[in-house]
C-alpha positions as CSV (number, residue, x, y, z in Angstrom):
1,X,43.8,-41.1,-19.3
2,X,45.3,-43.8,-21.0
3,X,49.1,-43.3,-22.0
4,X,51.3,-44.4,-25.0
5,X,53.3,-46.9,-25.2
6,X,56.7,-46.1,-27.1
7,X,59.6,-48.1,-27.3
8,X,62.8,-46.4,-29.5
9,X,65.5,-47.4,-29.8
10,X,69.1,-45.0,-30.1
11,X,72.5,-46.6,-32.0
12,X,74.7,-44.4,-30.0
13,X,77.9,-43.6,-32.8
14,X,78.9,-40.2,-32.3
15,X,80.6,-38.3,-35.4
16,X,79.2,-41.5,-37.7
17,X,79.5,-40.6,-41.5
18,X,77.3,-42.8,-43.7
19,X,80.1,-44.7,-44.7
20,X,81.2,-45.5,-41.3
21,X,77.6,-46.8,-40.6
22,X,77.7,-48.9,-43.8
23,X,81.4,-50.5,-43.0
24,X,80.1,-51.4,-39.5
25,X,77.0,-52.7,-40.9
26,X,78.9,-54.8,-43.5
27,X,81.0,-56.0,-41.1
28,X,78.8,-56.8,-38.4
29,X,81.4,-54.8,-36.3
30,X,81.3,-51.9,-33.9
31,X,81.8,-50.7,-30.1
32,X,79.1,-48.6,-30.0
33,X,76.3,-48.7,-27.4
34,X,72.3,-49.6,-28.5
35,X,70.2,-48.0,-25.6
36,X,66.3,-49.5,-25.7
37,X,63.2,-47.7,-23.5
38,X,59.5,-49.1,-24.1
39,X,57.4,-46.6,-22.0
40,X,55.2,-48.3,-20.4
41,X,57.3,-50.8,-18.6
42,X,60.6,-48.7,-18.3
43,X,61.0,-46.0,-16.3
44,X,65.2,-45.5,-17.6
45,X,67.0,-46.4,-20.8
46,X,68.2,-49.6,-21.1
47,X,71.7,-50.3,-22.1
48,X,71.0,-53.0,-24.5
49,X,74.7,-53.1,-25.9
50,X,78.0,-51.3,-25.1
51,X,79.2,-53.3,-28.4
52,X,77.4,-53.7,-31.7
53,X,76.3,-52.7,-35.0
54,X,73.5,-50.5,-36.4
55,X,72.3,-54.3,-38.5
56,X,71.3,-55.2,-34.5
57,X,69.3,-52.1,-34.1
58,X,67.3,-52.6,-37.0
59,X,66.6,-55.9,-36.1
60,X,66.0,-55.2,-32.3
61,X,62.4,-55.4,-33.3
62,X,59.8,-54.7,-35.6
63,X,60.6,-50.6,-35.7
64,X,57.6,-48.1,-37.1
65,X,60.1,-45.5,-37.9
66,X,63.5,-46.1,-38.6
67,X,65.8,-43.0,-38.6
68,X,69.2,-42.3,-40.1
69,X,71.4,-39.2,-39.5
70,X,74.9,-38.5,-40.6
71,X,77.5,-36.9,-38.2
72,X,77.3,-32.6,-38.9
73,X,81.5,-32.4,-39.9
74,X,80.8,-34.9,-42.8
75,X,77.2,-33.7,-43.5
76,X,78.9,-30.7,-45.1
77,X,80.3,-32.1,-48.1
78,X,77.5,-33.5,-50.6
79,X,79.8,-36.7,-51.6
80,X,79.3,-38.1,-48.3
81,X,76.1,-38.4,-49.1
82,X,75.7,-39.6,-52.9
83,X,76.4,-43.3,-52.8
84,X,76.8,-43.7,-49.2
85,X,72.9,-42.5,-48.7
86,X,71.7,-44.5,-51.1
87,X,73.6,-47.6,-49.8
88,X,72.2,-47.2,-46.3
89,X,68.8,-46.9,-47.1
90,X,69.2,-49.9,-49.5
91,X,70.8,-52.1,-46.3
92,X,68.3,-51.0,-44.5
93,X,65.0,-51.9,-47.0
94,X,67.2,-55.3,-47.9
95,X,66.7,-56.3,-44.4
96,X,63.4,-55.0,-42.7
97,X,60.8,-57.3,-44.2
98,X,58.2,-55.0,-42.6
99,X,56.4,-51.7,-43.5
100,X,58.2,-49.0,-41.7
101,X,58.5,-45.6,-42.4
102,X,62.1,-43.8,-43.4
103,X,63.3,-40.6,-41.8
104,X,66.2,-38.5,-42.0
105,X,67.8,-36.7,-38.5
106,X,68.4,-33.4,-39.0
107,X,72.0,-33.2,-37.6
108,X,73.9,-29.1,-37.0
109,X,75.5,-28.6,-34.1
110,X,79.6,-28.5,-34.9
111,X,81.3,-26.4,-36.6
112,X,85.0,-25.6,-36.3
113,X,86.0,-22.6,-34.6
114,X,85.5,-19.3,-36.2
115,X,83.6,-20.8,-39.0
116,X,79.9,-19.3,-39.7
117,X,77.3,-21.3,-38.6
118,X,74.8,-20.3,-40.9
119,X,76.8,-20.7,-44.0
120,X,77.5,-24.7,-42.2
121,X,73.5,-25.1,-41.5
122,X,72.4,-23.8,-44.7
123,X,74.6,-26.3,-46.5
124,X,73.8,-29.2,-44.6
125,X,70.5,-28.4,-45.1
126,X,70.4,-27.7,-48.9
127,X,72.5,-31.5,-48.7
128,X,69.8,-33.6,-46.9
129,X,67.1,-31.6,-49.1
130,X,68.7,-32.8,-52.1
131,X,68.9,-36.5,-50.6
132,X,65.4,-36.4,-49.8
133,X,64.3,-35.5,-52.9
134,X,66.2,-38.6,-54.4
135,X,65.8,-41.5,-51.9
136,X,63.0,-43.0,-50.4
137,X,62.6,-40.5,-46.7
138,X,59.2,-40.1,-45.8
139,X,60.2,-37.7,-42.5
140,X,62.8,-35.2,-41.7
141,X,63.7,-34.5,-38.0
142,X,64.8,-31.0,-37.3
143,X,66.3,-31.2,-34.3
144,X,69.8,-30.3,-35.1
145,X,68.2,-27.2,-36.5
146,X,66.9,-26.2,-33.5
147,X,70.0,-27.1,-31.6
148,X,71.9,-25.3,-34.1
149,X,68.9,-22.2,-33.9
150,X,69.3,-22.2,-30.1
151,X,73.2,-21.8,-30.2
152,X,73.2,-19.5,-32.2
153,X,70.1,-17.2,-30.5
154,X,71.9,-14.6,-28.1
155,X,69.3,-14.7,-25.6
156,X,69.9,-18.4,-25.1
157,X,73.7,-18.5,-25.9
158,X,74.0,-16.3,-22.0
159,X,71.8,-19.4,-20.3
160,X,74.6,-21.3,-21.4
C-alpha cells in the first residue's frame, strides 16, 4: 500500500483575533512558532520558527489548503469578524499567486467560568456561518465543535 504524502503546516498564535493576525501580517512582526511535517520524510514536527509572522507561513510553500481560525473569546462578538475577515482573506489572495482552496477552523473551546457553553457555541457558530456566506471559504473545519461537543458530553467530561 502506497501512503500519502502530506505536508501542513501550523502558525502556532494562541488566542489570535483576526486583527491581531492582520497587524502581525502587516508588520511582518510576531514571536510565534511555525511548526512544518511533510509525512513521508518526517517522522516529528519540525520547529520551523519560534519567531515569525503568518505572511511566512503562507509563503512556506505552495499550500493546497490554507486555513484561518480566529481565537474562541473574540469569535463571540460578530465585529471581530466584519472587516477584519474580509481583510485577512484579502492578504491572503493578494499574496498566494496559486490556486488554493480557503477554509475556516471551527474554533469553541473557552468560555469564562459559569457562562453556558451552548449559548457561546451557538453564537460562534451562527458568526463564522454568516462570514462564510459572505467571503470567499470553500471549507469549514469543525473541530472546535467537537472539542466543544466532547466537553460538554458527561460521559467524556469523567475521562477527564
Amino acid at each position: 500500500m502506497e501512503s500519502l504524502d502530506i505536508q501542513i503546516g501550523i502558525y502556532f498564535r494562541g488566542g489570535a483575533s483576526l486583527a491581531d493576525q492582520i497587524s502581525e501580517w502587516s508588520t511582518n512582526t510576531s514571536n510565534h512558532n511555525f511548526y512544518y511535517i511533510d509525512t513521508k520524510t518526517d517522522t516529528a514536527w519540525n520547529t520551523i520558527s519560534t519567531n515569525t509572522c503568518p505572511k511566512n507561513c503562507v509563503d512556506y510553500q505552495h499550500w493546497d489548503i490554507i486555513s484561518i481560525q480566529q481565537g474562541s473569546i473574540a469569535s463571540v462578538g460578530y465585529d471581530n469578524y466584519v472587516t477584519e475577515a474580509r481583510e485577512l482573506i484579502g492578504l491572503i489572495h493578494d499574496e498566494v499567486d496559486y490556486p488554493f482552496t480557503l477554509a475556516w477552523n471551527i474554533n469553541i473551546n473557552r468560555a469564562s467560568s459559569g457562562s453556558d457553553y451552548t449559548a457561546i457555541a451557538n453564537t460562534i457558530l451562527g458568526n463564522i456561518e454568516n462570514i462564510c456566506k459572505r467571503e470567499p471559504v470553500d471549507i469549514i473545519f469543525p473541530y472546535g465543535t467537537a472539542i466543544f461537543d466532547a466537553r460538554t458530553n458527561a460521559t467524556l467530561g469523567q475521562i477527564g
